[in-house]
C-alpha positions in Angstrom: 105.0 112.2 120.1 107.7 111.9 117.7 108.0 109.0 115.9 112.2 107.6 114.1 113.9 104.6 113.1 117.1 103.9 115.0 119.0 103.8 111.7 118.7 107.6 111.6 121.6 107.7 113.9 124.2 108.7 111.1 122.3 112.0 111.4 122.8 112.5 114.7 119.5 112.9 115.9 120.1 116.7 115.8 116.1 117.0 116.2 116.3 116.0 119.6 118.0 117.3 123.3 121.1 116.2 124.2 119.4 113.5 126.7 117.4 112.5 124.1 120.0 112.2 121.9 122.2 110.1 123.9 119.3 107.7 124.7 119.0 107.3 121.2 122.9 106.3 120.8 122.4 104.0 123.7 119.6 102.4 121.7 121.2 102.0 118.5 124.6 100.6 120.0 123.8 97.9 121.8 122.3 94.3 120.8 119.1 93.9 123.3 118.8 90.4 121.1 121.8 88.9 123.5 121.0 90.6 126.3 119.0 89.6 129.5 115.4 91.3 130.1 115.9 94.0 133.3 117.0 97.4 133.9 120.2 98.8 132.2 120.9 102.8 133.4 122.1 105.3 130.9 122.7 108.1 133.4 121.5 107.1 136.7 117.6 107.9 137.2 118.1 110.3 135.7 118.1 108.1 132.0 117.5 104.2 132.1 116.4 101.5 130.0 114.2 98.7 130.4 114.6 95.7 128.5 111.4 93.3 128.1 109.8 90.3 126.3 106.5 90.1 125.9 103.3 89.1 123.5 101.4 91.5 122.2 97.4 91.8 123.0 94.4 93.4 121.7 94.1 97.1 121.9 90.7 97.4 123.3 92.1 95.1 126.3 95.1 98.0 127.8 94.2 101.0 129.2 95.9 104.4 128.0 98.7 105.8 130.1 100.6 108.6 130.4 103.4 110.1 132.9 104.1 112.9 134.4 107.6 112.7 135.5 109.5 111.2 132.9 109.5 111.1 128.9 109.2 107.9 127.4 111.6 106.5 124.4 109.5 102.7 123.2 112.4 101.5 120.7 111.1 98.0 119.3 113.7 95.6 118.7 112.0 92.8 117.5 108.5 92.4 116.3 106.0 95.2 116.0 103.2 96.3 118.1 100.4 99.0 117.5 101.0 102.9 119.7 98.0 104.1 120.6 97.9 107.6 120.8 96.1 111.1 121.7 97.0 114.2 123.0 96.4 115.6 127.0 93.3 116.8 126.4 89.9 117.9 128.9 88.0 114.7 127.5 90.2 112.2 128.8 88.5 110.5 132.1 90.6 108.7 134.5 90.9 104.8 135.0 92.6 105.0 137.7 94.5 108.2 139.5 98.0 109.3 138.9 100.0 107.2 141.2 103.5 109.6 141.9 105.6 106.1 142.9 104.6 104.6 139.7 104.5 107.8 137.6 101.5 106.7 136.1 97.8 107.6 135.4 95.5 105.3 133.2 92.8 106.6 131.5 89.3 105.2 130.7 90.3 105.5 126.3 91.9 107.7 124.1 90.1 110.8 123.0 90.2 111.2 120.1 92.0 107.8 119.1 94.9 107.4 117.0 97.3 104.9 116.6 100.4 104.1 114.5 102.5 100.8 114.0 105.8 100.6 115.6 108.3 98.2 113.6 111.7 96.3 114.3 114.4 99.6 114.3 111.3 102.1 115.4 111.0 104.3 118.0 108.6 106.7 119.9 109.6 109.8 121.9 105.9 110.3 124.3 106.0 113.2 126.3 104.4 113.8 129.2 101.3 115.6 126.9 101.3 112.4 125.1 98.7 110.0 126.2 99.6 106.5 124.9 98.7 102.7 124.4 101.4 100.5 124.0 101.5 96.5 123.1 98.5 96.4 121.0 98.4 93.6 118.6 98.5 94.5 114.9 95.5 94.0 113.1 94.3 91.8 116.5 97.3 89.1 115.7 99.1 88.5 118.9 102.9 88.3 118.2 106.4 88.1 120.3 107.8 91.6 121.0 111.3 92.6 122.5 111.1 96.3 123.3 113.7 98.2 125.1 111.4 101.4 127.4 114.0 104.1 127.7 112.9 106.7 130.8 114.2 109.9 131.1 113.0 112.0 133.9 111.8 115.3 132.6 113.9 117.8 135.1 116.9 116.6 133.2 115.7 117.7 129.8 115.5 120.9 130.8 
């Protein structure tokens, strides 16, 4: 996981491959604040972007994800939320199995646990290693979120 703020984009984002990168730009020029919740492409699906509303919840209530086919890019436009995190690891048990359509695989928690808080102009880059909780309410205090869920399927990173 690699955590920014989309105001780094006068760098560049030199850290990052070129479809990473681009992602990023698409992020930081557009206003998501006027713009309709839905799915916006970037590059076919190859690279799209998902545009959604919602309140946040407590932690404890969301089971942890992760994909396998495509890198995640969780850019919070408005509000904050709480990431829960932890890396692929042997002492994760399955929720539920990897469904391909979805390109998802919940797990029963994170082991071990981590999180970080994800403010207005944040972002997170989760890989497919990175096993994460998204839309956790900070400090348990339910709050309005608009978060933009960039996808990026991993064969084109390559």
């Amino acid at each position: 996981m690699v955590i920014g703020k989309i105001n780094e984009a006068s760098s560049g984002f030199t850290k990052f491959p070129e479809v990473i990168r681009k992602a990023l730009f698409f992020l930081h020029e557009h206003d998501f604040n006027s713009m309709d919740d839905g799915v916006y492409p970037i590059d076919g699906k190859k690279s799209y972007a998902i545009l959604q509303r919602y309140t946040t919840r407590p932690s404890e209530s969301a089971k942890p994800e992760a994909h396998r086919q495509y890198v995640d890019i969780q850019y919070i436009v408005e509000g904050r939320e709480e990431l829960g995190w932890c890396p692929l690891n042997p002492e994760l048990r399955e929720h539920t199995k990897y469904d391909i359509d979805k390109d998802i695989i919940f797990y029963e928690r994170l082991v071990p646990g981590s999180s970080v808080i994800l403010e207005e102009g944040s972002f997170a880059v989760l890989y497919p290693a990175d096993v994460h909780r998204p839309c956790g309410a900070v400090h348990g205090d339910p709050m309005p979120v608009t978060k933009v869920v960039v996808k990026i399927a991993v064969d084109y990173i390559k």
